[in-house]
C-alpha positions in Angstrom: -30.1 38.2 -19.5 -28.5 39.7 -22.2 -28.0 40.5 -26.1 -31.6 38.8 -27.4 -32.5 37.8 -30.3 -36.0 38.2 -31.5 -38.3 35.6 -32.4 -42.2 35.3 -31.9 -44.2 35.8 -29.3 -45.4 34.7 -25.5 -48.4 33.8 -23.6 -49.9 36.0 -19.9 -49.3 33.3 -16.9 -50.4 36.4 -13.9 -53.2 37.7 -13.6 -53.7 41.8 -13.6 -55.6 42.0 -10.2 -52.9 40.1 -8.3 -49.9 42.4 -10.0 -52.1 45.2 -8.9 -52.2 43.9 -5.2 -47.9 43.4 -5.5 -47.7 46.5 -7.1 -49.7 48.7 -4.5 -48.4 46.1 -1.9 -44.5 47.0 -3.0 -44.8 50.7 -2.9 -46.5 50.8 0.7 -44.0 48.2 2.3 -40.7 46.3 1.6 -41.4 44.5 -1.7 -40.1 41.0 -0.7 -42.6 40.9 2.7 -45.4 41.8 0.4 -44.7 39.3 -2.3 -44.1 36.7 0.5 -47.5 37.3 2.3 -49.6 37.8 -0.8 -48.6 35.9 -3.8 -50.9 33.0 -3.7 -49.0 31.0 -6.7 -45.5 31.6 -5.4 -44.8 28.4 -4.5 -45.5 26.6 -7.5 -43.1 29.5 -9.0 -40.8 29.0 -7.0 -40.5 25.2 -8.0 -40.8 25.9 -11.7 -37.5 24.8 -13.3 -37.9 27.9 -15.6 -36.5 31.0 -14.6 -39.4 33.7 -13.5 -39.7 37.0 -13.0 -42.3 40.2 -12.3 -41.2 43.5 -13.2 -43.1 46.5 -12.6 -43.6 49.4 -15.0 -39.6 50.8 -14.5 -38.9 47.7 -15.2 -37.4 46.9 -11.2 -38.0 43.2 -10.0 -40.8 42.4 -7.9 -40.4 39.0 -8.2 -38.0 36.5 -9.6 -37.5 32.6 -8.7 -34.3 31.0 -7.4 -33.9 29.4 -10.8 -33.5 33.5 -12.8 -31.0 34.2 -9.5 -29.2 31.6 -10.2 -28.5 32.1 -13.9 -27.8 35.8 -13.2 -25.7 34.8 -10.7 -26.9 37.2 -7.7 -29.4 36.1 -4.5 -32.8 37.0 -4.9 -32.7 39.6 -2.3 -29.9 41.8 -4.4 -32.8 41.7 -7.2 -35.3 43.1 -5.8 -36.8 46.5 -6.1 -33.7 47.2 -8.4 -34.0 47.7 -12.4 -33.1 45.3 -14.7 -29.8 46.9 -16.2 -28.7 47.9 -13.1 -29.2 44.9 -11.7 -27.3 42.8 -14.5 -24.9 45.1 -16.5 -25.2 44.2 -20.4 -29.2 43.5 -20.2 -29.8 46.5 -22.0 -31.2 44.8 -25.4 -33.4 42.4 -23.2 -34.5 45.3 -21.2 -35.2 47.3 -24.5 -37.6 44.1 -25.7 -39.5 44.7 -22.3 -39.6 48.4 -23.0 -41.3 47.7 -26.1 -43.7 45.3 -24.7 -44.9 47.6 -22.1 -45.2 50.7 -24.9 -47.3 48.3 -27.2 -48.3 45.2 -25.8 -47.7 43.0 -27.7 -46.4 40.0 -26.4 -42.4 39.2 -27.6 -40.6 36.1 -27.4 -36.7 36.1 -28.1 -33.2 34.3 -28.2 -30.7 35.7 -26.6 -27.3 34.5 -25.5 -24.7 35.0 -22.8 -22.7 33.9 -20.0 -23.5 33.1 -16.5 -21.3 34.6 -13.9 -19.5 31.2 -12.8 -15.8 31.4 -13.8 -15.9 27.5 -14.3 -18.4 27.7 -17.0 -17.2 30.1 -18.9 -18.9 29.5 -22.6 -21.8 31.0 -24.2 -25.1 30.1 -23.5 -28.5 30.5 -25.3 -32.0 31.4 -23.7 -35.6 31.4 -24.7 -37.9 34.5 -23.1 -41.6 35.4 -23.3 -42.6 38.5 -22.2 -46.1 39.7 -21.7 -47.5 43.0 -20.5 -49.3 42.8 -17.4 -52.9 45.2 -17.2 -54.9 46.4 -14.3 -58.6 46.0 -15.1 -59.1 49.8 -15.8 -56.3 49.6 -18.4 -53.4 50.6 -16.3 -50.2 49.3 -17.4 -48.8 47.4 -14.2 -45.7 46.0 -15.6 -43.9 42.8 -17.4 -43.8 39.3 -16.3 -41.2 37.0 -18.2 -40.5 33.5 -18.1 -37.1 32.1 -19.4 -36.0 28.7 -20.1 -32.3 27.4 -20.9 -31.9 26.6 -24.4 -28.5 26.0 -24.9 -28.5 22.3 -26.2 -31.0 22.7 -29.1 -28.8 25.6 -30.2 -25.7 24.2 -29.8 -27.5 20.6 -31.5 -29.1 23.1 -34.3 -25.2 24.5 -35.4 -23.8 21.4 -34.8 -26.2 20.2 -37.4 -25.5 23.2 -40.1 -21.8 22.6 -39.8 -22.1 19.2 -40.6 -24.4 20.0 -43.4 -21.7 23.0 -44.5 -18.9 20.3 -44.1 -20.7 17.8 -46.3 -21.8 20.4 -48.6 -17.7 21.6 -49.0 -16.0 18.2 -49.0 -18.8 17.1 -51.9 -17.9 20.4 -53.7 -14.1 19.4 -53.1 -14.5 16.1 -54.7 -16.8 17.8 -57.6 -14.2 20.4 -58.8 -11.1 18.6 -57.7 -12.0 15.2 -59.0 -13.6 16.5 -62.1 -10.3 16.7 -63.9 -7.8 14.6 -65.5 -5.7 17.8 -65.8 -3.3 17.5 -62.6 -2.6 21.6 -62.7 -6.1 22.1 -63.2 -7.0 19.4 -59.9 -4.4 21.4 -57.8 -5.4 24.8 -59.2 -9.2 24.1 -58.1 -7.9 23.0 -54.6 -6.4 26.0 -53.7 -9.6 27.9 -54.9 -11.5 26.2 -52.5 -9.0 26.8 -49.6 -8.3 30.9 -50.5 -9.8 32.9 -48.8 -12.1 30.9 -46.7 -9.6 28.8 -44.6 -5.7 31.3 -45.5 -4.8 33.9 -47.2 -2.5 31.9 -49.1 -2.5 28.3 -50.0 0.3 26.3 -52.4 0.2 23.0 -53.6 3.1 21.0 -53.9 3.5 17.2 -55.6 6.3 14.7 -55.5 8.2 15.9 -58.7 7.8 12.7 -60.8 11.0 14.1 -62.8 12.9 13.6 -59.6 11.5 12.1 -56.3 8.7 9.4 -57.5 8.6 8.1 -53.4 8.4 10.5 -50.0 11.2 9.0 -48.0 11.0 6.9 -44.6 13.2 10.0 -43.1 13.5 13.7 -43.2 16.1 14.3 -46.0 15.9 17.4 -48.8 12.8 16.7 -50.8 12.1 17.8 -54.7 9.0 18.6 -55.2 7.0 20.6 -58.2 4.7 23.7 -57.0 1.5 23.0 -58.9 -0.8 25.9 -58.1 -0.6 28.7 -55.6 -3.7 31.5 -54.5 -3.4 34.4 -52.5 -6.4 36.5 -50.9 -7.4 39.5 -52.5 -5.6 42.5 -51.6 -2.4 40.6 -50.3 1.1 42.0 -51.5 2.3 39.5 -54.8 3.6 36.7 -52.9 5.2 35.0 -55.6 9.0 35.2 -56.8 10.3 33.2 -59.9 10.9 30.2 -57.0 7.6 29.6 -56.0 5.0 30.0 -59.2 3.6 27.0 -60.3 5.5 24.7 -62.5 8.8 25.0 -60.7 10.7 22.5 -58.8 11.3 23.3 -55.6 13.6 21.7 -52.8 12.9 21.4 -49.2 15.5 21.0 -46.9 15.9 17.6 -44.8 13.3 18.1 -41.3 12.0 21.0 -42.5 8.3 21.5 -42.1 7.1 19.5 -45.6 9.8 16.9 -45.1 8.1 16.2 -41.9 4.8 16.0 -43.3 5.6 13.7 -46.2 7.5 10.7 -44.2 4.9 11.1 -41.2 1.7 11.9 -42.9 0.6 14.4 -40.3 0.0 17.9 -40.2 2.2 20.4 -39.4 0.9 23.9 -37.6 3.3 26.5 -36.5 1.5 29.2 -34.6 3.5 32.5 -34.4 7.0 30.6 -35.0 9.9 31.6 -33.7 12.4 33.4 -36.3 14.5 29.6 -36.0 11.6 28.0 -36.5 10.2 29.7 -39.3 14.2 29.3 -41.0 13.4 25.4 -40.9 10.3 25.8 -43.3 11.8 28.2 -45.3 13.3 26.6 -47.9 15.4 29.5 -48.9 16.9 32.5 -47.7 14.6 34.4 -50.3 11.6 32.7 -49.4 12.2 33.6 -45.1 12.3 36.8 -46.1 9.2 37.0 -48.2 7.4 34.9 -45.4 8.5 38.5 -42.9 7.6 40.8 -45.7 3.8 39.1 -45.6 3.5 39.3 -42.4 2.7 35.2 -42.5 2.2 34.3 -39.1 0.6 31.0 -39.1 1.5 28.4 -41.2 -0.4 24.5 -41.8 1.0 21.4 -43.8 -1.2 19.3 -44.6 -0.3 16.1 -46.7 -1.8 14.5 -50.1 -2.3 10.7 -49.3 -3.9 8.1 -51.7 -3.9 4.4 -51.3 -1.6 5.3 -48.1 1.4 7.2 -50.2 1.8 10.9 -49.9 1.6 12.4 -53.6 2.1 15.9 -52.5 1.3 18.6 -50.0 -0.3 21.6 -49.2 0.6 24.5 -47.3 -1.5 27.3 -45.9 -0.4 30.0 -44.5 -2.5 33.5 -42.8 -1.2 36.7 -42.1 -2.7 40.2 -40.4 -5.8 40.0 -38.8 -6.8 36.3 -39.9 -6.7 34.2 -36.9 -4.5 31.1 -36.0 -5.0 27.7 -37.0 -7.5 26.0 -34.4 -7.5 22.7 -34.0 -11.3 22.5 -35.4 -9.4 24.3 -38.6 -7.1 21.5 -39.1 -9.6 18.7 -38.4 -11.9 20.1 -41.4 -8.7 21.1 -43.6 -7.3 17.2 -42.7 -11.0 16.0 -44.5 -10.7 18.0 -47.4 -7.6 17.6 -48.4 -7.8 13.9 -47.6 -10.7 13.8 -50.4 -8.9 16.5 -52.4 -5.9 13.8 -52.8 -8.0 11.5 -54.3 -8.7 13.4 -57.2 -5.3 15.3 -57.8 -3.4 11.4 -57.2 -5.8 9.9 -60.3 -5.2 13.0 -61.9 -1.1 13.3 -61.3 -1.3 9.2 -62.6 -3.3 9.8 -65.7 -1.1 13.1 -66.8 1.8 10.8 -66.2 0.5 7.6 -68.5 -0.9 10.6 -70.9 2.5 12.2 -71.1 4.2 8.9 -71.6 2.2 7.0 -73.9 2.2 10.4 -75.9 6.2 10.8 -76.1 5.9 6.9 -77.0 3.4 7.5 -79.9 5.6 10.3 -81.2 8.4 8.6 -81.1 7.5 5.9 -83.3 5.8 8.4 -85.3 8.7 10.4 -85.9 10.5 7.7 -87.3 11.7 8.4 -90.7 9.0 7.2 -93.0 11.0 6.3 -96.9 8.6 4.9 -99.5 9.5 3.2 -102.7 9.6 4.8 -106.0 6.8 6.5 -107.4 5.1 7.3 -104.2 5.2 10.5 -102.4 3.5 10.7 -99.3 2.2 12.5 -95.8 1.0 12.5 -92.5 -0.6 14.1 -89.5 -0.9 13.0 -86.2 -3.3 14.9 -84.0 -3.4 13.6 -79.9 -6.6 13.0 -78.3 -7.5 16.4 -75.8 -6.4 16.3 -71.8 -9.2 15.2 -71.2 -8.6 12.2 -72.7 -6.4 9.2 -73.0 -3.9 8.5 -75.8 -4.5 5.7 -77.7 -2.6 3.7 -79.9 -2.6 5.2 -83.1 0.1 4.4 -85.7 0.8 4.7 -89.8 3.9 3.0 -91.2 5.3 3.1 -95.0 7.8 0.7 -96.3 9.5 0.6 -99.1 9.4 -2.9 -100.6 11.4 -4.7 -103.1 10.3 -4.1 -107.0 9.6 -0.7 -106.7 6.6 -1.4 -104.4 5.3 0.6 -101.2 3.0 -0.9 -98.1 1.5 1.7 -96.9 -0.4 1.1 -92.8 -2.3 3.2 -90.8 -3.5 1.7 -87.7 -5.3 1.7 -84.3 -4.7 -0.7 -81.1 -7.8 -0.7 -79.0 -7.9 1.1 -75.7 -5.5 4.1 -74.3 -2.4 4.9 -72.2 0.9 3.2 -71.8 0.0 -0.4 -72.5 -2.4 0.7 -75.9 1.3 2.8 -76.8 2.9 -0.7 -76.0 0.9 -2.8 -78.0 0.8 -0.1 -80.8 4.8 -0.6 -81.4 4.2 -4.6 -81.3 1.9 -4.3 -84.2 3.8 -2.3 -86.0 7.0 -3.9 -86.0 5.2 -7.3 -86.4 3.7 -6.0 -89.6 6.9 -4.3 -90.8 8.4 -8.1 -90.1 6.2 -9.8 -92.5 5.7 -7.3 -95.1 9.3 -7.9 -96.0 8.3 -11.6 -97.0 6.9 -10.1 -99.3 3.5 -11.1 -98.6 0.2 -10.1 -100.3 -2.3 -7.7 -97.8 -5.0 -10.1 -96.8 -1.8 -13.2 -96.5 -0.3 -10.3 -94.5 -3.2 -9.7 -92.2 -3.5 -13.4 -91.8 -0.3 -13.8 -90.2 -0.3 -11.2 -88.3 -3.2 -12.1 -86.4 -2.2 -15.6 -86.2 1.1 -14.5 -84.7 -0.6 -11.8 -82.3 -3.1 -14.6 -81.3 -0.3 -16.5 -80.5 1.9 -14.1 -78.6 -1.1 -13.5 -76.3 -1.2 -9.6 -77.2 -3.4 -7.8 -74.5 -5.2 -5.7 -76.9 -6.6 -6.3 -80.5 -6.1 -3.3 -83.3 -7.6 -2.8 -86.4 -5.6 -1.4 -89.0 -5.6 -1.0 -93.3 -3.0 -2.2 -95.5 -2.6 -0.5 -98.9 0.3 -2.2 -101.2 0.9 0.7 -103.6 2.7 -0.8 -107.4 3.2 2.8 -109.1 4.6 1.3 -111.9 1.5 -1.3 -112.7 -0.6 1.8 -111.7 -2.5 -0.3 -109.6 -3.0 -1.1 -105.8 -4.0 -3.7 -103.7 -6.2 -3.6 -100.3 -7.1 -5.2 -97.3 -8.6 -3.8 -93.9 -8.6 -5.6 -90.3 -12.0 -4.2 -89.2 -10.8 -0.3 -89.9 -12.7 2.5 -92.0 -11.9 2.8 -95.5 -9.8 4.6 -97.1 -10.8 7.4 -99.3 -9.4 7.2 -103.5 -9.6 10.4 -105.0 -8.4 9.8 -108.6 -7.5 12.6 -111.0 -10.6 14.5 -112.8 -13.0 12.2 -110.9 -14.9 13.0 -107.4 -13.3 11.4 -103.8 -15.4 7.9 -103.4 -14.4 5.7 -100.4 -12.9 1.8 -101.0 -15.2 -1.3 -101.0 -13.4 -3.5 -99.2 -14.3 -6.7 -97.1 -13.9 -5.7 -93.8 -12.2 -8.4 -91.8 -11.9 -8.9 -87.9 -9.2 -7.0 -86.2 -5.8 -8.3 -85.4 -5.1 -10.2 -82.3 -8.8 -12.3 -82.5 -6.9 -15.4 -84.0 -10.2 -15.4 -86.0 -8.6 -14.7 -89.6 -10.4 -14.6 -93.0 -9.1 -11.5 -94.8 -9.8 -10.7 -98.3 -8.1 -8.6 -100.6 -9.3 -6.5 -103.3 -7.0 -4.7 -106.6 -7.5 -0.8 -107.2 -6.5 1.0 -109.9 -4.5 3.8 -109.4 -3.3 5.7 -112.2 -0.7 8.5 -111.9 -1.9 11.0 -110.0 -4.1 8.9 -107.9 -4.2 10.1 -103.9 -5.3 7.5 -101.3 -5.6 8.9 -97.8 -6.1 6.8 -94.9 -7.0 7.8 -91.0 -7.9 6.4 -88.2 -11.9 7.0 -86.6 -11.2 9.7 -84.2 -11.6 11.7 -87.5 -14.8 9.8 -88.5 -16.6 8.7 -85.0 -18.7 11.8 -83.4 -21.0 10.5 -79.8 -24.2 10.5 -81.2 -23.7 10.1 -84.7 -23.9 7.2 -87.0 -20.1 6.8 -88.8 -21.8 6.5 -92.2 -22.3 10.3 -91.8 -19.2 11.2 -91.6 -18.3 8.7 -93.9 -20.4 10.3 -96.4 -18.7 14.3 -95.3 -15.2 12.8 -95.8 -16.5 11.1 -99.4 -18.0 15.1 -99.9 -15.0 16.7 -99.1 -13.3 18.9 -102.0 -10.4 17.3 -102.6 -8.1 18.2 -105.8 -5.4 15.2 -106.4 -3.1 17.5 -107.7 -2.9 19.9 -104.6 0.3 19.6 -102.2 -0.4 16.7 -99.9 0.1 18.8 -96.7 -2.7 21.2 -98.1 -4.8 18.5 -98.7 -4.6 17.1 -94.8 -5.6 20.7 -93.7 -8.8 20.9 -95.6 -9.5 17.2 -94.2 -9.0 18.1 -90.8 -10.4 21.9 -91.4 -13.7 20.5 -92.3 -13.8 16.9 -89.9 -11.5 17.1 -87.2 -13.5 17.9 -83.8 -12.7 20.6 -81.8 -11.9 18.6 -79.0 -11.5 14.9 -80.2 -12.5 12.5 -77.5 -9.5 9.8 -79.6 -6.2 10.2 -81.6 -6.6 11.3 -85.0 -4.3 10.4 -87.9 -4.0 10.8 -91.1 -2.0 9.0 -94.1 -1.8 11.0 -97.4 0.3 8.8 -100.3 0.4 9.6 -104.5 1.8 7.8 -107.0 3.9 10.0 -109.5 
C-alpha cells in the first residue's frame, strides 16, 4: 500500500475486546497460533474479497487476509508480526495516515495508488482504504484495523472521462478560434497558439502556395509551399531565419518528411532521428543546422485535409526535456488539426476569391476614366474589410458625343469572384448602349432587357447621370440605387428625387427619368450604400447625414470625398464603398 491520497473517512468493523484478546494473545505466543485459535470472525475475513488487515499499536500486522497478501505480493506468514514499512518498502505515506489515526482517532479514508509486485502487470493501480482506531474498554489504544478495496476501474473510468471532456473542450476551442476567421494568416496563426506550448515547443504551419503548387502531388517530388505562422515556447533560442518566418515560400525536397505527408495524408513522427534522417526533413542545409542548434529532437507532420485534399501542413517539433511524441499525442494532434483544416481551408478559399475579385474590381477601376467637356470629375474606391467579401462595385464616365458626359456608379448584388464578374458585364453592357446615344431611363431599359436575356446570375442596381455642361442641365435615372446628392453653388447639399426603378437584370423595366438643373459650378456626387447602410439603422438616417454634410461646391473634388468619407465611412465597412465626384465648369 503506498503513496495515498486523502479523502474522507471509515467506519469500526472489530470490536475493542477481541483486539484486546489478539493483542495480549500475540505478545504471550506466536501471533499467527493465537489469531488462528481465537478470532471468532476470521473466516468470514478471510473470504471477504476486500483486502483486510489488524495492526497493533507499532503498527506490525496481526492480521491480514489472503486477498491484502496478495496485492502486496508476499504470503501471509512474511506479514506477520512485522511493521508495515518494513514489511512493504514505499508504504511510508499509508503508514503515516495510520499514525495519524492512532494519535487522534479519527477515522481516515484515502486513495492511494501503486503497483503490485507482479512483473506481468506492471501499471499503476488505485486503492480505496478506511482506517479506524481500535480501543480497549478502559481507553487503551490497541491498534488500527483497515479494510482496502481495488479501485482501479472507477479511476481509470473517472480520467478517461476528464480527457474526453478536455478533448472536447480543446477541439471546440480549435474550431472557435481557428474557424472564426476569414483571415487565412490569422486561422494559421491561432492554430499554432493552440499547439505551443501544450503539445511542442515549436509548431509551423505550412499551406500549398496558391502562387505555385494549387494540388499536393500523387508522388514525393519538391513541394512549394508558403509558411503561414510559426510559435515557439517561451524561453527557446529565436528559431527563425529569413527562410522560415511567415509569408515565405518555402521548398521541400521530393520524399522528404512534408512531401510524404501531403501525397499520403498521414502523419509523420521521427523520434530521435538519425543525422540522415533528420537531412531528409531538412529542407536546407541552413535549416539542419538550426534544427542541431535547438536541440529538436522529435519532430510530427501532421497534414491539413478538407473535402479529402491536403491544403497545407503542420509541423511540430520538441526539444530538451519535453518528451517524445506518443502515439496518444498524435491521435489527439491527428483530431485537432483534422478540425483545424476546416477552418484555415474556408479561410485559404475566401482570401483567395477576396484577393481575386479585389485585383479584378481594381482593375476595371483603374481604367482611365476621360469625361467630355465641361466636366471634371473624381473618385474613391474603398474595399470592404477582411472580414468581408468584395462585392461588385463599379463607376464609369464616358465621354459622349455633343459635348455630353454619362456618368455611372454601380453595384452588382452579392460578393467574390462571380459579383466581380458580373460587375464588368454590366459595365461594359452600359458603356455599349450609352454610345447609341440613348436617353437614362431608354438606357436602363435596355440594359435590363438585355441582362434578362443573357441570363446574368446576379441583378445590380446602379444610377445614371447624363451631364450636358453646356445646356447647364442634367438628366437622371436610378435602377433601385440611393440617390445622388446635388450640391449647387451658394445653396445647401439636398439629395435627387428620382423614381426609383427595379434593378437591372429583373427583366421587369419601367424606368423614369427626371431633368436637373445644373448650373456651372454644380457638384453631383454619387456612391454606392456601403457608405449609407449601417446594421441597425434605417438608411434614411444616413441619408439625412450625407444631405447635412458641409459641402462647399467650389472645394477641390478630392477634398471634398475626404470630408464625405471623414464623417460617413465606417470604420470597418461590412461592403465596398465608392464614391463618384463630377462638376461642370
Amino acid at each position: 500500500m503506498t503513496h495515498p491520497r486523502l479523502s474522507a473517512r471509515s467506519a469500526p468493523f472489530l470490536s475493542s475486546g477481541t483486539l484486546r484478546e489478539l493483542s495480549e494473545a500475540a505478545r504471550a505466543a506466536g501471533t499467527g497460533q493465537v489469531l488462528d485459535e481465537l478470532w471468532t470472525a476470521r473466516r468470514f475475513l478471510d473470504g471477504t474479497p476486500a483486502a483486510v488487515a489488524v495492526l497493533d499499536a507499532d503498527l506490525r500486522y496481526l492480521y491480514l487476509n489472503d486477498t491484502l497478501a496478495e496485492v502486496n505480493g508476499l504470503p501471509v506468514d512474511e506479514h506477520l508480526g512485522r511493521p508495515m514499512p518494513e514489511v512493504i518498502p514505499g508504504s511510508g505515506p499509508s503508514a503515516d495516515v495510520a499514525r495519524e489515526v492512532l494519535r487522534t482517532g479519527r477515522p481516515q479514508t484515502v486513495v492511494f495508488d501503486g503497483r503490485v509486485p507482479d512483473p506481468t502487470v506492471d501499471v499503476p493501480r488505485w486503492w480505496l482504504g478506511a482506517f479506524h482506531r481500535l480501543d480497549g474498554e478502559d481507553g487503551e489504544i490497541l491498534g488500527v484495523a483497515a479494510v482496502v478495496m481495488e479501485v482501479t476501474e472507477g479511476i481509470r473510468q473517472r480520467e478517461s472521462l476528464s480527457r474526453a471532456q478536455e478533448r472536447l473542450e480543446l477541439l471546440e476551442q480549435t474550431a472557435d478560434r481557428v474557424g472564426g476567421t476569414l483571415d487565412a494568416a490569422e486561422a494559421c496563426r491561432a492554430l499554432t497558439d493552440l499547439l505551443v506550448p501544450r503539445f511542442a515547443d515549436y509548431a509551423a504551419v505550412d499551406v500549398l502556395d496558391p502562387e505555385g503548387t494549387r494540388r499536393a502531388p500523387a508522388t514525393p517530388v519538391p513541394v512549394r509551399l508558403r509558411r503561414m505562422a510559426v510559435a515557439a515556447a517561451p524561453g527557446l533560442p529565436e528559431p527563425l531565419t529569413p527562410a522560415t518566418r511567415s509569408g515565405e515560400v518555402i521548398f521541400h525536397q521530393a520524399g522528404s518528411s512534408m512531401s510524404q505527408v501531403l501525397t499520403a495524408h498521414k502523419p509523420v513522427v521521427l523520434n530521435r532521428p538519425d543525422d540522415d534522417t533528420l537531412r531528409m526533413f531538412a529542407p536546407t542545409r541552413q535549416r539542419l543546422e538550426r534544427y542541431r542548434a535547438l536541440g529538436v529532437h522529435s519532430v510530427a507532420y501532421l497534414p491539413l485535409m478538407m473535402d479529402g485534399e491536403p491544403v497545407g501542413a503542420v509541423m511540430l517539433g520538441r526539444r530538451a526535456r519535453s518528451p517524445e511524441f506518443t502515439p496518444d499525442d498524435v491521435e489527439l494532434l491527428e483530431l485537432l488539426t483534422a478540425r483545424a483544416a476546416t477552418g484555415i481551408g474556408h479561410a485559404l478559399r475566401y482570401t483567395h476569391e477576396h484577393e481575386t475579385a479585389l485585383e479584378m474590381q481594381r482593375a476595371f477601376l483603374a481604367t482611365p476614366h476621360i469625361p467630355g467637356p465641361g466636366v471634371e470629375i473624381a473618385s474613391r474606391y474603398l474595399p470592404a474589410g477582411r472580414g468581408a467579401e468584395v462585392g461588385g462595385d463599379w463607376f464609369d464616365a464616358v465621354a459622349l458625343p455633343s459635348g455630353r458626359t454619362l456618368l455611372v456608379v454601380g453595384d452588382v448584388m452579392g460578393h467574390g469572384v462571380r459579383a466581380a464578374a458580373a460587375m464588368s458585364e454590366y459595365r461594359s453592357l452600359l458603356r455599349a448602349l450609352a454610345l447609341q446615344g440613348l436617353a437614362p431611363d431608354r438606357l436602363l431599359t435596355e440594359a435590363d432587357r438585355t441582362a434578362h436575356a443573357l441570363d446574368l446570375d446576379r441583378v445590380a442596381t446602379c444610377v445614371l447621370a447624363l451631364l450636358d455642361p453646356a445646356a447647364g442641365h442634367a438628366v437622371l435615372a436610378t435602377a433601385g440605387h440611393v440617390p445622388p446628392l446635388l450640391v449647387r453653388p451658394g445653396t445647401l447639399p439636398e439629395l435627387a428625387d428620382l423614381p426609383v426603378g427595379p434593378p437591372l437584370g429583373t427583366g421587369a423595366g419601367g424606368y423614369e427619368s427626371r431633368h436637373c438643373p445644373m448650373p456651372a459650378g454644380t457638384l453631383l456626387l454619387a456612391y454606392t450604400d456601403g457608405l449609407v447602410e449601417r446594421r441597425g439603422e434605417d438608411i434614411d438616417t444616413s441619408l439625412a447625414a450625407l444631405a447635412g454634410t458641409p459641402i462647399a461646391a467650389g472645394h477641390p473634388l478630392p477634398d471634398i470625398l475626404n470630408t464625405v468619407l471623414d464623417r460617413l465611412a465606417p470604420a470597418k465597412s461590412e461592403d465596398d464603398v465608392t464614391l463618384l465626384a463630377a462638376r461642370t465648369l
